[in-house]
C-alpha positions as CSV (number, residue, x, y, z in Angstrom):
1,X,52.6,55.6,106.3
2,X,52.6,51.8,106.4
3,X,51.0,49.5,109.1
4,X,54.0,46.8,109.4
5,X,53.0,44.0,111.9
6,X,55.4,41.4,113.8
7,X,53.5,38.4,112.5
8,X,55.1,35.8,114.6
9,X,52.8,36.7,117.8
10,X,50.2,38.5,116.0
11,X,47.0,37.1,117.0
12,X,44.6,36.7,113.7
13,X,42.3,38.8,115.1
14,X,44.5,41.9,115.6
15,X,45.4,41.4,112.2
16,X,42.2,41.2,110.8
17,X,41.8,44.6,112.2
18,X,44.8,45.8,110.3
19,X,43.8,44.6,107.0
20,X,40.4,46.3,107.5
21,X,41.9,49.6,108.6
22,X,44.6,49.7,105.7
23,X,41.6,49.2,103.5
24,X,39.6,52.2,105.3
25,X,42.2,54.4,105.0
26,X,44.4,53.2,102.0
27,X,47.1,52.8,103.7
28,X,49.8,50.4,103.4
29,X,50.2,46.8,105.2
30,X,53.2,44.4,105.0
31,X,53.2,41.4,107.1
32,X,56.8,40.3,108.5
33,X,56.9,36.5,109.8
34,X,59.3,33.6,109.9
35,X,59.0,30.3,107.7
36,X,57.1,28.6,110.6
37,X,54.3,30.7,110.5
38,X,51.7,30.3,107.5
39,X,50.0,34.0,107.1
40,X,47.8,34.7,104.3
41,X,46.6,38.2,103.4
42,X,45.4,40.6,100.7
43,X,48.5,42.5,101.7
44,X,52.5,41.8,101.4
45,X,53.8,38.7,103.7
46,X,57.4,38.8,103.7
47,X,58.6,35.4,105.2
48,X,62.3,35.3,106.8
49,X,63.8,32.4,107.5
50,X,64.0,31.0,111.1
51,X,66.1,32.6,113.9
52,X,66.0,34.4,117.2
53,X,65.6,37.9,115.9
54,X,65.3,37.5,112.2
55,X,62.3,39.2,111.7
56,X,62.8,41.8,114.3
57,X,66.1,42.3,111.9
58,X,63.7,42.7,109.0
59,X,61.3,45.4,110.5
60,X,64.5,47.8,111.2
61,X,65.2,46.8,107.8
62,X,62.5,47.9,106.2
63,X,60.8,50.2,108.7
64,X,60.6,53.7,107.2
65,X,59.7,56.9,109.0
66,X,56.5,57.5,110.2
67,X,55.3,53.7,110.1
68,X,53.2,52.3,112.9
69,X,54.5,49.5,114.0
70,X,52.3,46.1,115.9
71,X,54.3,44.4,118.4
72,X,54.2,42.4,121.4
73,X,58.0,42.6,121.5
74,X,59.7,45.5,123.7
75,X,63.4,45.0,122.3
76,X,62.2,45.7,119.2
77,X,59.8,48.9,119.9
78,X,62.2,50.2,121.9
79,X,64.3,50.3,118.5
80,X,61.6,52.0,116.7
81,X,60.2,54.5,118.7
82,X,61.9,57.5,117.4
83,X,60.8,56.3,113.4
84,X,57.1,54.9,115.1
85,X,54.3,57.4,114.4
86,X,53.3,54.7,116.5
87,X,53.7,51.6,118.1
88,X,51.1,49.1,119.0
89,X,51.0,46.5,121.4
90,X,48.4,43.4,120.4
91,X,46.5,43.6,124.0
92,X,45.8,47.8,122.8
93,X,48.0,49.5,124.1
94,X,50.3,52.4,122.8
95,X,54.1,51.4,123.3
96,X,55.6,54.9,123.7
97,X,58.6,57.0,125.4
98,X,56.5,57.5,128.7
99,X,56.5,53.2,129.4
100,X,59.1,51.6,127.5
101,X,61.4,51.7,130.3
102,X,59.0,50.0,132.4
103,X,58.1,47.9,129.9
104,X,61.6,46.9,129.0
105,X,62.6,46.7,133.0
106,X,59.3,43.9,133.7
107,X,60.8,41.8,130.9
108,X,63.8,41.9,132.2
109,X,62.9,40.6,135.4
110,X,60.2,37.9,133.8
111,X,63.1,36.7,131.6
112,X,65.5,36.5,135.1
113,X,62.5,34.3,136.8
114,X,62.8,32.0,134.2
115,X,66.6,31.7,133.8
116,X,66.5,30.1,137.6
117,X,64.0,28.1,137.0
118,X,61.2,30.1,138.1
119,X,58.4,30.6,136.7
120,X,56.8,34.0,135.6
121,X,53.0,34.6,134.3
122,X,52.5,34.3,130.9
123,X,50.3,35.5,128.8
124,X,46.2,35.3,129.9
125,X,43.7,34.6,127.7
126,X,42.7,37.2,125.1
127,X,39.4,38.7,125.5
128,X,37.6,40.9,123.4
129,X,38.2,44.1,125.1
130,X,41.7,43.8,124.1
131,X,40.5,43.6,120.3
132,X,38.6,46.8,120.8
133,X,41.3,48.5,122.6
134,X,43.5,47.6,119.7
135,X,41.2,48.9,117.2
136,X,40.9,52.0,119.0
137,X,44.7,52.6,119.3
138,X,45.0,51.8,115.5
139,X,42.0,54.0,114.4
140,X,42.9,56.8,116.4
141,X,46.4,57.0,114.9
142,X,45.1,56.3,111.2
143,X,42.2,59.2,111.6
144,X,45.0,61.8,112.6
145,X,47.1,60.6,110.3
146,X,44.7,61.4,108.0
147,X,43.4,64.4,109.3
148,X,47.1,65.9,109.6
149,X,47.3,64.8,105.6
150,X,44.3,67.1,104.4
151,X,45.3,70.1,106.7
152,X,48.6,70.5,104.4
């Protein structure tokens, strides 16, 4: 099991709480982002170059079984969700088989607004809550992931 994060919209803060849980539970961490971003970790950063889906291209790439993936983007979890043992979503909350049509269908529509000119909400600030939700999430897939590992 590997935490692999979509570094592109990853705020620092949700990946600060991945470096500290793959060092709590000795897990894996690789960080995928494109040249524009500058991330600096403990962990592997693999840089792509820049293009629409380039390092969505490289998470399905390298994404193996039983990963938990950390994502803001919907296209690319909805790709994943049969290898996730989880996804993540940066505001803390699981991306999973019950909402990803919902999830998929609202960005759909968001992206419509926008393609006539309208204009749909974007993101609010981040607050702390979401940081906590997100570490919950995280911790609570690492713990049975480890708890799953002794019971063999």
């Amino acid at each position: 099991m590997r935490i692999i994060i979509d570094g592109d919209a990853c705020p620092q803060k949700v990946r600060e709480i991945c470096e500290k849980a793959a060092k709590d539970f000795g897990v894996g961490l690789i960080i995928v982002s494109d040249i524009d971003h500058y991330i600096v970790s403990d962990f592997e950063v693999i840089v792509v170059e820049q293009g629409r889906d380039s390092v969505d291209y490289k998470i399905v790439q390298i994404f193996q079984q039983g990963d938990i993936l950390i994502t803001q983007d919907y296209g690319l979890a909805s790709l994943l969700l049969g290898k996730a043992s989880a996804i993540i979503h940066t505001a803390g909350f699981f991306i999973n088989k019950n909402n990803i049509d919902s999830l998929l269908q609202s960005r759909y529509i968001s992206d419509k607004i926008r393609k006539q000119g309208g204009k749909s909400k974007g993101p609010s600030k981040r607050r702390k809550e979401q940081d906590e939700n997100f570490k919950k999430c995280l911790y609570k897939v690492l713990r049975e992931y480890m708890s799953n590992k002794k019971g063999r």
